[in-house]
N, C-alpha and C positions, 0 to 999 in steps of 0.2 A: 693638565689644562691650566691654561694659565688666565687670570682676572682684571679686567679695568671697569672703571665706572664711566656711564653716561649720564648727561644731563634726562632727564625724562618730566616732560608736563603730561598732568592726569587732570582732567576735567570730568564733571559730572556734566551726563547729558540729559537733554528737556525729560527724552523717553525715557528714562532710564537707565542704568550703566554709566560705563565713562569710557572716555578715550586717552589715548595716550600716544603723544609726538614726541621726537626728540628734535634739536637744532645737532645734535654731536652725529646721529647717525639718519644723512636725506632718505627718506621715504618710509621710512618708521611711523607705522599706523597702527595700534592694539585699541582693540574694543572689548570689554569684560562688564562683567555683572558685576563684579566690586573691585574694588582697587588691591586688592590686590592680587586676584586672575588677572584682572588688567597688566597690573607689574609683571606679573608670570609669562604671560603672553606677549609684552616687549623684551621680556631677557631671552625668551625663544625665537623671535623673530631678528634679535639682534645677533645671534649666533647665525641664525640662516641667512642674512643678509651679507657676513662677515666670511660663512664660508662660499656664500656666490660668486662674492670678488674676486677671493685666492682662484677656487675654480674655473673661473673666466678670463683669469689674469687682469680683473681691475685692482683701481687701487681701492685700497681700503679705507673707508672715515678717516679721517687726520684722527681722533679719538679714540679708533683701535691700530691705528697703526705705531702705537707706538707699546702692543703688549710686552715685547721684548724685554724693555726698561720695566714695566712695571713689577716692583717689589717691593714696594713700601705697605705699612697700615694704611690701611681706609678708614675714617670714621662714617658711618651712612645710619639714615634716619630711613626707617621702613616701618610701614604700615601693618598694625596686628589688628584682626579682629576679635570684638568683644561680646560677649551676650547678652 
């Protein structure tokens, strides 16, 4: 299995929870209890979306279609929770 990054915005909402969009992959919606089910929940939904395309023969986000090349380090900032 091969790895890229997406951009991902997490808000917190009025109610409760947060949501999470991307600009990198159209129609990426996650709603979680914290940020990071939230994050969980956009890296699942990013896969489903990624394997809908190939399946349907669309193209893929300009931002996974380019898994091929990817193989460099990432540096990435992820959220831990504390007690």
């Amino acid at each position: 299995m091969q790895e890229t990054t997406i951009q991902l915005f997490v808000e917190a909402l009025d109610e409760g929870g947060y949501v999470a969009t991307s600009p990198d992959v159209p129609g990426l919606v996650a709603q979680g209890r914290t940020i990071v089910e939230t994050v969980e929940i956009a890296q699942g939904l990013t896969r489903k979306i990624a394997e809908s395309c190939i399946e349907h023969g669309d193209p893929l986000p300009p931002a996974l279609a380019h898994l091929d090349a990817c193989t460099t380090a990432v540096d990435l900032r992820i959220p831990v929770g504390m007690p």
